[in-house]
Backbone of each chain as ProteinMPNN parsed JSONL, in Angstrom:
{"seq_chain_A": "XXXXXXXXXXXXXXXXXXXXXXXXXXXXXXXXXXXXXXXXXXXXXXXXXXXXXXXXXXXXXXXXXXXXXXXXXXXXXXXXXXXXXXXXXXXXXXXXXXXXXXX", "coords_chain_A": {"N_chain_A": [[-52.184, -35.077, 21.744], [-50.806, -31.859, 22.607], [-51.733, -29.29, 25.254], [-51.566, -26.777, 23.758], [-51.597, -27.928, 21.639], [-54.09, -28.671, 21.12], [-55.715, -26.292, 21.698], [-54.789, -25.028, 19.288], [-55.964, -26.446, 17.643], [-58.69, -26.164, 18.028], [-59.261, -23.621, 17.526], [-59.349, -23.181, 14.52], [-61.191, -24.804, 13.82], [-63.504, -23.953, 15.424], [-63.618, -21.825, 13.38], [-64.248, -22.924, 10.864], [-66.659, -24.312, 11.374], [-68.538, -21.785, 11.453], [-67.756, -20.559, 9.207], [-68.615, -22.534, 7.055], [-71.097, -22.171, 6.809], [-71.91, -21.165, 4.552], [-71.528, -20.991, 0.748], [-68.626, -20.176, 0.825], [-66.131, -21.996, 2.039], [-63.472, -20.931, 2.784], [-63.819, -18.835, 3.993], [-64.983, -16.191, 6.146], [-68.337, -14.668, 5.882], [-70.185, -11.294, 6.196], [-72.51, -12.265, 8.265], [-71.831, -14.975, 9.033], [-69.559, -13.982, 10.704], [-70.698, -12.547, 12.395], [-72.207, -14.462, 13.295], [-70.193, -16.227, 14.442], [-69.209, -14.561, 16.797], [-70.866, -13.649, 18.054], [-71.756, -16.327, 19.583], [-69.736, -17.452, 20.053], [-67.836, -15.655, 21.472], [-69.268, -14.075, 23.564], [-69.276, -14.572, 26.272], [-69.814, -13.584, 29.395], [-68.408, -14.015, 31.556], [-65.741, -14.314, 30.34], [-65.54, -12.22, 28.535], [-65.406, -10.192, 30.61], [-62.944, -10.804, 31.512], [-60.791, -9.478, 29.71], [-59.203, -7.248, 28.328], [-60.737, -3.771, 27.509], [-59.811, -1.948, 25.855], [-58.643, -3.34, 23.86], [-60.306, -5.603, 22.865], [-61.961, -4.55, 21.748], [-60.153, -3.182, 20.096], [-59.734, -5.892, 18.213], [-61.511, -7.119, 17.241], [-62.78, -5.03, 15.953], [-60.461, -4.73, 14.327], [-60.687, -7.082, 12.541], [-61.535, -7.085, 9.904], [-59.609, -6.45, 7.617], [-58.797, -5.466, 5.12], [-61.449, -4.765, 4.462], [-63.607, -6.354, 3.032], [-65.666, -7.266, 3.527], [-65.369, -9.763, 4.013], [-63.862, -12.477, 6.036], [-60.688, -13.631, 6.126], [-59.259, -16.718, 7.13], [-56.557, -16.249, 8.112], [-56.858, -13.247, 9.206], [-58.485, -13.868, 10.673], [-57.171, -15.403, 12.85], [-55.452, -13.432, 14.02], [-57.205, -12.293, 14.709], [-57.941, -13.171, 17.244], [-55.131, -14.23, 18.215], [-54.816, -11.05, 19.061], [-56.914, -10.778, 20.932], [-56.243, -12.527, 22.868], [-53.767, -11.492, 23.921], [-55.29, -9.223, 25.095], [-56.24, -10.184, 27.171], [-54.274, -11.552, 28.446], [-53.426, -8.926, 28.831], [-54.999, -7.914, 30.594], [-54.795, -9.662, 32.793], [-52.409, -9.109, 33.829], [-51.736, -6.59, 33.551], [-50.518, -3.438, 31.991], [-47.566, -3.724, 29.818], [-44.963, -2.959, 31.427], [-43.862, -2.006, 34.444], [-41.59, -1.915, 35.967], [-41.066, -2.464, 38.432], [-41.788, -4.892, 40.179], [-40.424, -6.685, 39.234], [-38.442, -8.705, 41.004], [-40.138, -9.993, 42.596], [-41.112, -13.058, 43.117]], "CA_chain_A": [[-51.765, -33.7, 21.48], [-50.169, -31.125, 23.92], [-52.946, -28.575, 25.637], [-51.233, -25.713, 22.65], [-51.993, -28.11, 20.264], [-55.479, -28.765, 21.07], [-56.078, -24.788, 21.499], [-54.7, -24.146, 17.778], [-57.265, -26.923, 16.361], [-59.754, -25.844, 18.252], [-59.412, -22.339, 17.163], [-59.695, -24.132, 13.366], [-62.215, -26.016, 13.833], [-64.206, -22.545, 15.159], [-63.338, -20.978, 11.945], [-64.455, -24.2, 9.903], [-68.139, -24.154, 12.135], [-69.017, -21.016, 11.124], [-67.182, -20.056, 7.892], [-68.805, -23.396, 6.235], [-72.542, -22.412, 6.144], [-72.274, -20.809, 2.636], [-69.9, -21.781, -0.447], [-67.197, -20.351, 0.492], [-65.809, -22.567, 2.861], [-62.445, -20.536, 3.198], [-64.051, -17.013, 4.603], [-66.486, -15.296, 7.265], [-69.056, -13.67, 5.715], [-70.51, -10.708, 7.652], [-73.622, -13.123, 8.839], [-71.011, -15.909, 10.032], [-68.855, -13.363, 11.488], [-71.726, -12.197, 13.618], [-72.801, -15.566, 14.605], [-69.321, -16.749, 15.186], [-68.804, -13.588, 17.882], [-72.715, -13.99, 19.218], [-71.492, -17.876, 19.993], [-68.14, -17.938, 20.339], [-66.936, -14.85, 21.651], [-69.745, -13.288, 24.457], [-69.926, -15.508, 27.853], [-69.662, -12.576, 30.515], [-66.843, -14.62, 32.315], [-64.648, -14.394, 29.239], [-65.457, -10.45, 28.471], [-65.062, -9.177, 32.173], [-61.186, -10.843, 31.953], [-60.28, -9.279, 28.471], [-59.043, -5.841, 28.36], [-61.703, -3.669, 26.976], [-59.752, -1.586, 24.472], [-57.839, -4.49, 23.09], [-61.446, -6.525, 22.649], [-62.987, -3.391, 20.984], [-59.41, -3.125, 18.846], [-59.401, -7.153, 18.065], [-62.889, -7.432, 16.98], [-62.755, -4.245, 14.828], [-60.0, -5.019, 13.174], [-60.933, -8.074, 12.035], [-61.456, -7.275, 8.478], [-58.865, -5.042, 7.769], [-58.842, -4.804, 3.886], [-62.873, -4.459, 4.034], [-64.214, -6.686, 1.649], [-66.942, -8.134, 4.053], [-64.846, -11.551, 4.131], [-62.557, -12.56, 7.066], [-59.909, -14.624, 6.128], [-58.662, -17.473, 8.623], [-55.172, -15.491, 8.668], [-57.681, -11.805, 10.002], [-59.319, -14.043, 12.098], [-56.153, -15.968, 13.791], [-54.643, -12.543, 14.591], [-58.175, -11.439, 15.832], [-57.911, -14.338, 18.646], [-54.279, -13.41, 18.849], [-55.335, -10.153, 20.099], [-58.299, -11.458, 22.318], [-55.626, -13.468, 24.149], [-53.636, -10.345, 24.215], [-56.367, -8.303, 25.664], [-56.571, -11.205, 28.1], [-53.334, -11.834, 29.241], [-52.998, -7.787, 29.54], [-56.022, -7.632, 32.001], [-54.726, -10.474, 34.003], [-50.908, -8.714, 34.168], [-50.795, -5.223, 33.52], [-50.155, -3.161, 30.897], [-46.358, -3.81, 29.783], [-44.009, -1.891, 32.111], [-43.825, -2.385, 35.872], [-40.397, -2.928, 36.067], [-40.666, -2.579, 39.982], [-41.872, -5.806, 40.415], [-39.19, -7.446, 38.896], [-37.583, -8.932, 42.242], [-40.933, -10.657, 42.899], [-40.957, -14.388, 42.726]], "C_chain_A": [[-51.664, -32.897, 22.772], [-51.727, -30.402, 24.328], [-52.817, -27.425, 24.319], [-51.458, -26.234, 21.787], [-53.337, -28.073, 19.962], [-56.009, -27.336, 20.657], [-55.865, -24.5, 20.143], [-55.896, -24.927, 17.144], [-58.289, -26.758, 16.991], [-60.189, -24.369, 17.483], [-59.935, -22.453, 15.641], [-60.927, -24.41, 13.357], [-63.284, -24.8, 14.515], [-64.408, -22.255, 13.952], [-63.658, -21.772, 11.041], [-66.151, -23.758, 10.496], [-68.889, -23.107, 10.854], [-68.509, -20.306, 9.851], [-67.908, -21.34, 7.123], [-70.257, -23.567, 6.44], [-72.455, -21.577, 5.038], [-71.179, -21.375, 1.799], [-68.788, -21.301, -0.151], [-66.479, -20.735, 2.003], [-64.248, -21.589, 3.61], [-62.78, -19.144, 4.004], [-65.28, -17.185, 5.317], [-67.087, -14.531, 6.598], [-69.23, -12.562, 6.631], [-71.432, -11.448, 8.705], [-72.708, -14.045, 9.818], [-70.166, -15.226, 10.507], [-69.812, -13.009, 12.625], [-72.324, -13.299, 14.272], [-71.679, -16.077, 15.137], [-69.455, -15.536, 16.836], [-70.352, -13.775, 18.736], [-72.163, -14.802, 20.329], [-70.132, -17.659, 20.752], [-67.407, -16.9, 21.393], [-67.97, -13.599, 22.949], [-69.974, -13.555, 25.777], [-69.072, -13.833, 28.607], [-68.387, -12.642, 31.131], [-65.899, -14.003, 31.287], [-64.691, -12.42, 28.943], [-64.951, -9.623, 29.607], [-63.113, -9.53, 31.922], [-59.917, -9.973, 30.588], [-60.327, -7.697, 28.921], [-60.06, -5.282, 27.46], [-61.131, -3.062, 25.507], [-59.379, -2.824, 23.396], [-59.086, -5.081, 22.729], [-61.385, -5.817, 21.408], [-62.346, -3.5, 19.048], [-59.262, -4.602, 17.633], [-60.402, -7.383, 16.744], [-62.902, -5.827, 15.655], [-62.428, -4.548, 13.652], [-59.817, -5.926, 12.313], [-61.181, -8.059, 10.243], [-60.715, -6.061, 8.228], [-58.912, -4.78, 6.436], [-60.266, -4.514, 3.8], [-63.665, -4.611, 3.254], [-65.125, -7.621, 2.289], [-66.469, -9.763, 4.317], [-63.633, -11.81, 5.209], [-61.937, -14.065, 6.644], [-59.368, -15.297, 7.132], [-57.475, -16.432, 9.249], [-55.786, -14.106, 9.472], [-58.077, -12.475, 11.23], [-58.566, -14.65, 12.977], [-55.44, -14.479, 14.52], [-55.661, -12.0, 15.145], [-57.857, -12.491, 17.109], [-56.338, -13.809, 18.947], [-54.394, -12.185, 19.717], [-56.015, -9.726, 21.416], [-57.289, -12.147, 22.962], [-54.691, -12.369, 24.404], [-54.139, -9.644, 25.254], [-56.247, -9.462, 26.976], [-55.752, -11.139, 29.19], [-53.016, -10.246, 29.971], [-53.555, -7.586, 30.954], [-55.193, -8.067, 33.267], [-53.288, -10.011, 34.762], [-50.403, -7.064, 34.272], [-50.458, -4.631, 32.401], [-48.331, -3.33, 30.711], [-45.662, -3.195, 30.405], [-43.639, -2.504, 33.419], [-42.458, -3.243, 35.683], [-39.901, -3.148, 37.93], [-40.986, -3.509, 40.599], [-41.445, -7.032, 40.089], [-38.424, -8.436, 39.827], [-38.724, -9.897, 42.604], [-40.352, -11.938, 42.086], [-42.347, -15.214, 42.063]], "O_chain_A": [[-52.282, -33.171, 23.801], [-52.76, -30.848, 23.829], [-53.892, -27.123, 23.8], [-51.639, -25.544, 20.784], [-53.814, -27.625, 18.92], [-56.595, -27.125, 19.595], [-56.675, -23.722, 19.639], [-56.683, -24.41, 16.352], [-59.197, -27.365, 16.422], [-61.288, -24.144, 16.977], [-60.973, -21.829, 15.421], [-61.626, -23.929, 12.465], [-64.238, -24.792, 13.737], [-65.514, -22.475, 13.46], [-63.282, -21.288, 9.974], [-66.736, -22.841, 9.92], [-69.492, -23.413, 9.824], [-69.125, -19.272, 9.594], [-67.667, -21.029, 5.957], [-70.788, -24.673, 6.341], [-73.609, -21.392, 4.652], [-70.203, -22.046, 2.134], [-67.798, -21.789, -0.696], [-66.324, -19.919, 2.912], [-64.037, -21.616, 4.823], [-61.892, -18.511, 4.575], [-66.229, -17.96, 5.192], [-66.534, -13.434, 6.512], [-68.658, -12.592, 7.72], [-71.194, -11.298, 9.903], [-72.748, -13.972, 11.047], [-69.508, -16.054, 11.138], [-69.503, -13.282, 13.784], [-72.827, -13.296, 15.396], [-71.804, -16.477, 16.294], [-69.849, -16.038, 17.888], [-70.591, -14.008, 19.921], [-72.032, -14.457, 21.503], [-69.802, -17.763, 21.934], [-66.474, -17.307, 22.085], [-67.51, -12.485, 23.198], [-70.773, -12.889, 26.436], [-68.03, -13.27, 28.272], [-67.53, -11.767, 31.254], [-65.274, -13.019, 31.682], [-63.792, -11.631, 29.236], [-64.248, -8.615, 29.539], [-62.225, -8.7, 32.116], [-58.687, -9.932, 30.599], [-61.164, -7.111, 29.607], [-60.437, -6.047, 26.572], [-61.575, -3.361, 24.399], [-59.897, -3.035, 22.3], [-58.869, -5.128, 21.518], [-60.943, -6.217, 20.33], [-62.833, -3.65, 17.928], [-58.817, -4.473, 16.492], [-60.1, -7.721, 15.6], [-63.084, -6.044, 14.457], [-63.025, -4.676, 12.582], [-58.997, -5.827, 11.4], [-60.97, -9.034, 9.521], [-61.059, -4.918, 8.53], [-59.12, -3.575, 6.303], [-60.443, -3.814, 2.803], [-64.375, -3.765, 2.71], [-65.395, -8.686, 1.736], [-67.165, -10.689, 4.734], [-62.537, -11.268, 5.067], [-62.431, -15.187, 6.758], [-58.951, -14.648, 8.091], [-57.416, -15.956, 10.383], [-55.135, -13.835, 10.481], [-58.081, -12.04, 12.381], [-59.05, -14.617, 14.109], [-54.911, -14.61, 15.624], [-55.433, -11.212, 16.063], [-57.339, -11.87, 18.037], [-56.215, -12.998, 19.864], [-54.126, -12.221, 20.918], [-55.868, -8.935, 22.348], [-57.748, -12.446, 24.064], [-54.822, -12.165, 25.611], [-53.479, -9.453, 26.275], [-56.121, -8.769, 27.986], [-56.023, -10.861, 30.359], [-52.573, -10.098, 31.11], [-53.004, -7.268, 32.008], [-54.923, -7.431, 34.286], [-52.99, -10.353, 35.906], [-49.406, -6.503, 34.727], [-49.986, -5.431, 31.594], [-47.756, -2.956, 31.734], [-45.515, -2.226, 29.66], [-43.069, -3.595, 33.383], [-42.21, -4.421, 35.429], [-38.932, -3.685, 38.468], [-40.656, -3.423, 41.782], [-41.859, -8.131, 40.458], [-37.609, -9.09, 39.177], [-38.207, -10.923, 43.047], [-39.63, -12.039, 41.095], [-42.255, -16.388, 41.706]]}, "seq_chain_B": "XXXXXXXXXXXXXXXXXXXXXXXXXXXXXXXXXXXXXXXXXXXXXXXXXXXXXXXXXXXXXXXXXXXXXXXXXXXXXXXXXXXXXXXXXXXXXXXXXXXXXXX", "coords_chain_B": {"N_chain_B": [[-67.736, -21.616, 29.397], [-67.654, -20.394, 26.059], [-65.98, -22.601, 23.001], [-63.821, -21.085, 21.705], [-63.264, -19.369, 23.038], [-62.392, -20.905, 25.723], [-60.199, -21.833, 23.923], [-58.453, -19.716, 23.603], [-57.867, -19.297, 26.474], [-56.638, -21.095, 27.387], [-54.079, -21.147, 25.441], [-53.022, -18.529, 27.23], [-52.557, -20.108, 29.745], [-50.541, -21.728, 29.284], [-48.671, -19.99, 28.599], [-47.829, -18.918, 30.834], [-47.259, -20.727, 32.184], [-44.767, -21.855, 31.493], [-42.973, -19.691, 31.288], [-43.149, -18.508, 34.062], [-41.019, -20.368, 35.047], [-38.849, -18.869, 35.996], [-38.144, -15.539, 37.272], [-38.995, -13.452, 35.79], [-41.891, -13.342, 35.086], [-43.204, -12.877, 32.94], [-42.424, -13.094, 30.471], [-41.249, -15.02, 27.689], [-37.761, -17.003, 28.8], [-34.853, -18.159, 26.953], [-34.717, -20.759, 28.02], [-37.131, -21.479, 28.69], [-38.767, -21.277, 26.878], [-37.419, -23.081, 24.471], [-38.621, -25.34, 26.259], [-41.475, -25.002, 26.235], [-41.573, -25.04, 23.656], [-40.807, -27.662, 23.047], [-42.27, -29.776, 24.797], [-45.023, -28.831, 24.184], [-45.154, -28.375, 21.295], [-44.629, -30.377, 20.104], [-45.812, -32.623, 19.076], [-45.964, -35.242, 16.775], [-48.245, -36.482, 15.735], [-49.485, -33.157, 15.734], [-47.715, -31.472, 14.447], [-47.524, -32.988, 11.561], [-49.711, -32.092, 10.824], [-49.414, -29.415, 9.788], [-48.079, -26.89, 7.864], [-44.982, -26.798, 6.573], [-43.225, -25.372, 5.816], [-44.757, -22.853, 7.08], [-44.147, -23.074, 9.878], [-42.187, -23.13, 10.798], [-41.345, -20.436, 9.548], [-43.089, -19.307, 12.158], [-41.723, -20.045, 14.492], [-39.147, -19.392, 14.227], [-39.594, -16.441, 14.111], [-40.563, -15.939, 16.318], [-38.998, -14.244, 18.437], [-38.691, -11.44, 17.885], [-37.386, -9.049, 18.238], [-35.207, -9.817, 18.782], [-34.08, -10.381, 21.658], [-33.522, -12.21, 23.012], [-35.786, -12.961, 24.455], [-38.963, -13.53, 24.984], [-42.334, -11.692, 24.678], [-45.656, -12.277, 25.523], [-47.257, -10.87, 23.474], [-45.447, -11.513, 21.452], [-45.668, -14.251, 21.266], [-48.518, -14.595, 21.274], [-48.633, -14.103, 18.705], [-46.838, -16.213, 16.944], [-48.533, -18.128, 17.948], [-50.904, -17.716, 16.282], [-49.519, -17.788, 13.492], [-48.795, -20.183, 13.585], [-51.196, -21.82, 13.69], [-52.433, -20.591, 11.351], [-50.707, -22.323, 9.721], [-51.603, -24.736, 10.227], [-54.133, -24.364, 9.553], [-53.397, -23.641, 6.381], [-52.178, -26.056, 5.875], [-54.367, -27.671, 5.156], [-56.021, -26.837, 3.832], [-54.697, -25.616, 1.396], [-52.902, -23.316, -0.397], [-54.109, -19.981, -0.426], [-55.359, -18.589, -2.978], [-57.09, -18.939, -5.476], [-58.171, -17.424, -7.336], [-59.975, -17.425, -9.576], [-62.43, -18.01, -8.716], [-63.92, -16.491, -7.661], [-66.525, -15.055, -8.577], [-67.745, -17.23, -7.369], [-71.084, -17.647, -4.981]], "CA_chain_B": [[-67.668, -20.373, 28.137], [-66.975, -21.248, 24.494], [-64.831, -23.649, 22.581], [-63.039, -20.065, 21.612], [-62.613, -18.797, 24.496], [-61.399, -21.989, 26.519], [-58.864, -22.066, 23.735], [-57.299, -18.685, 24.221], [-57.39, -19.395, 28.121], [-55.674, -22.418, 27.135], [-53.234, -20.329, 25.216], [-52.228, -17.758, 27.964], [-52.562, -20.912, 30.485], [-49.401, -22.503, 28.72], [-47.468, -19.704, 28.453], [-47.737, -18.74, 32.216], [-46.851, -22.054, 32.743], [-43.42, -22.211, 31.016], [-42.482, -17.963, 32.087], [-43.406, -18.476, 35.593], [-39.884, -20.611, 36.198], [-38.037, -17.507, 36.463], [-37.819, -14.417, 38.322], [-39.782, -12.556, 35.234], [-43.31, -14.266, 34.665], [-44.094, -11.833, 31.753], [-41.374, -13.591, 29.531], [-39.849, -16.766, 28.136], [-36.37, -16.668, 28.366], [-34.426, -19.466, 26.127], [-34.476, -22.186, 28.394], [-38.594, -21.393, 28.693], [-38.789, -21.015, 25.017], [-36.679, -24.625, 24.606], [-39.082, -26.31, 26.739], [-42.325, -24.964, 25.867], [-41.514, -26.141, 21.966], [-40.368, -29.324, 23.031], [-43.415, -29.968, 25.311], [-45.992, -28.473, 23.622], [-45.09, -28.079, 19.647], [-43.584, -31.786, 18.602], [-46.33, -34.135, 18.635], [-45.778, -36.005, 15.376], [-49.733, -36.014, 15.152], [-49.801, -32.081, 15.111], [-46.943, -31.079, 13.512], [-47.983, -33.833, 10.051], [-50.976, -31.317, 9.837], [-48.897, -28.308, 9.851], [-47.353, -26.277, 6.834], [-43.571, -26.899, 7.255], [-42.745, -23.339, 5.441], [-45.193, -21.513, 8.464], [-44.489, -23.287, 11.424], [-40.494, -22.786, 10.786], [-40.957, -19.085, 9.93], [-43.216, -18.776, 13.082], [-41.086, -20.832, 15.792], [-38.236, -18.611, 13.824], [-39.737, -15.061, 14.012], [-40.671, -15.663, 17.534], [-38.798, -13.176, 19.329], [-38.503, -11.15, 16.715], [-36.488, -8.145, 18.75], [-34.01, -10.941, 18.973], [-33.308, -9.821, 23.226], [-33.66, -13.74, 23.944], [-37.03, -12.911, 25.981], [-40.496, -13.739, 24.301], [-43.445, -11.307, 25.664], [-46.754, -12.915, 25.189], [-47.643, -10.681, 22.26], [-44.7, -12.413, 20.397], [-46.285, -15.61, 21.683], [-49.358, -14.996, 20.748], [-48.643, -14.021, 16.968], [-46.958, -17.224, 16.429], [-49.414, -19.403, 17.922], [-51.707, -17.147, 15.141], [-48.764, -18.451, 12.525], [-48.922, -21.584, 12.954], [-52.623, -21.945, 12.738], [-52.513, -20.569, 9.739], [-50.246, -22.937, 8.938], [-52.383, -25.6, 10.12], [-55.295, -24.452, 8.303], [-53.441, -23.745, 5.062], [-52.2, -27.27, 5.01], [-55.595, -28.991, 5.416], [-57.264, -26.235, 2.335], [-54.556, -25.312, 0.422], [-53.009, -22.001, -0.246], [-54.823, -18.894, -0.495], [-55.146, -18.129, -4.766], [-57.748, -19.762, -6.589], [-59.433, -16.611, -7.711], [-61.047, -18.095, -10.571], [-63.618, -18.561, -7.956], [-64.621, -14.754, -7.067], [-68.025, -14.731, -8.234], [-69.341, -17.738, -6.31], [-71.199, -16.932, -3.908]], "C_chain_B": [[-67.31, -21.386, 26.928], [-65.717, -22.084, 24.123], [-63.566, -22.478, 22.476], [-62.563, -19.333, 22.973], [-61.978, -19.611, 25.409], [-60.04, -21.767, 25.787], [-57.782, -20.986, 23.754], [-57.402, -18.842, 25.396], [-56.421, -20.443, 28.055], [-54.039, -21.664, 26.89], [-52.141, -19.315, 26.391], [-51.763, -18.557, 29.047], [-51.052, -20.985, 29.933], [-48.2, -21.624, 28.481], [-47.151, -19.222, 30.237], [-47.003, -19.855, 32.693], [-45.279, -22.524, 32.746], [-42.467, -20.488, 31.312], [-42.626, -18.103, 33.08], [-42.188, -19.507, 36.097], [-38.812, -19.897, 36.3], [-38.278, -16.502, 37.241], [-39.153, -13.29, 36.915], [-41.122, -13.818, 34.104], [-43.77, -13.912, 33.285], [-43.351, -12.328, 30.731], [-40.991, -14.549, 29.925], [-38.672, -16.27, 28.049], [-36.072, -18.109, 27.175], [-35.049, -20.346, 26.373], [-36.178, -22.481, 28.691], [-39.233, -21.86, 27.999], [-38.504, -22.658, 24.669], [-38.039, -25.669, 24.729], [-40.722, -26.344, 26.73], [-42.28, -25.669, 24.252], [-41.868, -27.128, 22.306], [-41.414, -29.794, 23.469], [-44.585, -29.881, 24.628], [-46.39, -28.439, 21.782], [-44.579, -29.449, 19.088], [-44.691, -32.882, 18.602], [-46.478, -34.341, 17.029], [-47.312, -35.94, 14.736], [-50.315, -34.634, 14.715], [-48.93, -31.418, 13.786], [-47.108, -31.706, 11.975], [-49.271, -32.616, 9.901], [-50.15, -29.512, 9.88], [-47.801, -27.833, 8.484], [-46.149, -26.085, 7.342], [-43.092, -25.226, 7.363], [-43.592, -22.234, 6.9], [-44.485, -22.499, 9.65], [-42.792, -22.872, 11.41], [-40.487, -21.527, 10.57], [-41.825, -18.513, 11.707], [-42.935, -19.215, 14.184], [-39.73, -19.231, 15.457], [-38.316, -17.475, 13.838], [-40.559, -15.12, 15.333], [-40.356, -14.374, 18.725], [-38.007, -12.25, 18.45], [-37.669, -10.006, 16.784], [-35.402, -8.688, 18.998], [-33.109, -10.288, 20.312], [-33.488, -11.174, 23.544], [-35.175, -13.79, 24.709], [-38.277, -12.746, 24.451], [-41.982, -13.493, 24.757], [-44.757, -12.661, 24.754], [-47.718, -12.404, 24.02], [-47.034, -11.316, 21.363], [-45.147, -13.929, 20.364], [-47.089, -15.699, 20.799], [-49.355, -14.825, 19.108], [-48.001, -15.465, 16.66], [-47.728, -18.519, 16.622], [-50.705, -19.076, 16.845], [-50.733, -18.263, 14.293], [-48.84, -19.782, 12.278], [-50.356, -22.091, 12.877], [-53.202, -22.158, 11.372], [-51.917, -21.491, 8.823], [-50.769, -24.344, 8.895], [-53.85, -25.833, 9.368], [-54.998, -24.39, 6.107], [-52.994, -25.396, 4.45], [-53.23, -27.911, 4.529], [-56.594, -27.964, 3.715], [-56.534, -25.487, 1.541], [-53.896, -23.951, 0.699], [-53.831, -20.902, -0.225], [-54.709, -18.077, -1.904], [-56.982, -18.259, -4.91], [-58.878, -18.189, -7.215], [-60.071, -16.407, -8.549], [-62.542, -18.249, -9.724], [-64.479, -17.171, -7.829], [-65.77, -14.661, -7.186], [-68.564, -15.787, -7.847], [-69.292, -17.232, -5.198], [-70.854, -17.288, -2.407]], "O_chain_B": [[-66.904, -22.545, 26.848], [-64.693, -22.201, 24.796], [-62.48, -22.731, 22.998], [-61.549, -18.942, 23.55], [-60.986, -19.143, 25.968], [-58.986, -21.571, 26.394], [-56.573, -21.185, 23.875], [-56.488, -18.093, 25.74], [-55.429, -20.483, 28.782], [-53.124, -21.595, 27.711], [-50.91, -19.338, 26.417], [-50.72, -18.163, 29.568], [-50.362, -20.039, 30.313], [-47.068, -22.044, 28.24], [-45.99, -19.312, 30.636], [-46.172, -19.777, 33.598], [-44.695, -23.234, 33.563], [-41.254, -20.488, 31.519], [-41.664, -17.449, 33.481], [-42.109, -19.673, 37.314], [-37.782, -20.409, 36.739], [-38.856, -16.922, 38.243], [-40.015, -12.531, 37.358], [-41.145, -14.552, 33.116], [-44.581, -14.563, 32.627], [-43.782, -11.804, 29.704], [-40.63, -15.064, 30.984], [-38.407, -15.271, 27.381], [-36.945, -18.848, 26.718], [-35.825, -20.911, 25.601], [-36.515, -23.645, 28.908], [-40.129, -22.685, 28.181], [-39.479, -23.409, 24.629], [-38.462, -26.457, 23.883], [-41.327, -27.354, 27.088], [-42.91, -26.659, 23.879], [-42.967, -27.632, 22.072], [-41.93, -30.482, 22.588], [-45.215, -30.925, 24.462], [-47.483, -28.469, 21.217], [-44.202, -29.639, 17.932], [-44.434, -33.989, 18.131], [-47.077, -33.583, 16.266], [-47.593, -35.509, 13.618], [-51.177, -34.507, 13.846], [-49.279, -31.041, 12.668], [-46.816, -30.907, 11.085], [-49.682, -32.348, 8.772], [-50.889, -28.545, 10.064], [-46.799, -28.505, 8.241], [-45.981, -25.393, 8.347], [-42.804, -24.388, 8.218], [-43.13, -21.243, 7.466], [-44.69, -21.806, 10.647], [-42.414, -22.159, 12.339], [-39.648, -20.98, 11.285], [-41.35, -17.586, 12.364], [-43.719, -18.944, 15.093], [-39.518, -18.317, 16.255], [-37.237, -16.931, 13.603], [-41.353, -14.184, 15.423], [-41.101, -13.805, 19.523], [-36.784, -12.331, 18.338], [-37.111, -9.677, 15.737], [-34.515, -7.989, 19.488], [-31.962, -9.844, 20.249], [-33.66, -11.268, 24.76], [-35.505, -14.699, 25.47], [-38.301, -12.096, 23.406], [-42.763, -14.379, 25.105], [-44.659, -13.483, 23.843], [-48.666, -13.06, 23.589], [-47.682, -11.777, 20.424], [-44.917, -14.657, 19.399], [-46.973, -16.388, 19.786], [-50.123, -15.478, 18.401], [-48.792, -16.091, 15.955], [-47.721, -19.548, 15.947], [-51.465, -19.998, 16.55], [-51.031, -19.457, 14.343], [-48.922, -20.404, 11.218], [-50.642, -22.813, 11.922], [-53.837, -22.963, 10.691], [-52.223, -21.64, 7.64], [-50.572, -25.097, 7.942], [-54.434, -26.8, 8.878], [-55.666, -24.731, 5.131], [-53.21, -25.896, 3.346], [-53.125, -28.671, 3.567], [-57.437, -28.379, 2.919], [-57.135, -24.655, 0.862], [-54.142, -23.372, 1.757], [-54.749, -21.379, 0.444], [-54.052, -17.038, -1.963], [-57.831, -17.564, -4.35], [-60.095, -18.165, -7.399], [-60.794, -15.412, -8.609], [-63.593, -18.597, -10.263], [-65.702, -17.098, -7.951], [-66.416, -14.253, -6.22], [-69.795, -15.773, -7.812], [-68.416, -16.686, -4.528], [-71.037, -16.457, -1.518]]}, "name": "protein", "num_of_chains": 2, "seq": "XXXXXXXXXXXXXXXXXXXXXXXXXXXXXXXXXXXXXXXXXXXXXXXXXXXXXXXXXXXXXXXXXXXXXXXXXXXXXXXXXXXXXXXXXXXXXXXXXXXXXXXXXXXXXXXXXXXXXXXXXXXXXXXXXXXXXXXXXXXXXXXXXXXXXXXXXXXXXXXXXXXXXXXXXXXXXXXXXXXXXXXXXXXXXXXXXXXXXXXXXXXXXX"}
């Protein structure tokens, strides 16, 4: 498998970990939401490179209808975001068209 | 750092990788786009675990402003999409709510 493929079943296979200590294998409680993000989601390295609002907004909005359960699909667009937040840090907020000419 | 966090570095890794042979790093163009798929999205081993119906609307709603150019937010939502589409093959759609009160 490519390196993009590995990254999507890894991301899976997160969301399997910690969504499959109670019965319902398909959702994050609040408990496994808080240990996934403890575990998964606090090494210093990884926070310092992530934009802060985008984290803040990622991680919020993670349960957006508010029924205490994060569905894989809440929680793939929370990591969407977190790589978001990521890539913004490392580039810039969208604009800078004056560096366009750079190679 | 975490399995989660390698795999969104992974993530922004791969698209840097395939935007960076142009003049604008911050975007795929086509021929970017083309060769990231082809590279990264066809192994026969990932794609068999992948929901045909998602991974074709999210290769297909890629650049969804349809300007040819694919920022890395459009990126990252379909590498969300097809996740999802890798997790709904492996457990199914998202119904069964005969289930609601277990716990």
């Amino acid at each position: 498998m490519s390196k993009l493929e590995k990254a999507i079943v890894a991301i899976v296979e997160v969301f399997e970990e910690y969504a499959g200590t109670d019965e319902d294998k398909r959702k994050l409680n609040n408990a496994e939401l808080g240990a996934l993000i403890k575990a998964q989601l606090s090494c210093p390295e990884f926070k310092d490179k992530v934009d802060e609002g985008d984290a803040k907004e990622a991680l919020e909005g993670i349960d957006k209808n508010h029924d205490g359960q994060v569905s894989f699909k809440e929680f793939s667009k929370c990591v969407a975001n977190l790589s978001e937040g990521y890539f913004k840090k490392k580039y810039g907020k969208e604009k800078g068209g004056k560096c366009k000419h750079h190679k």
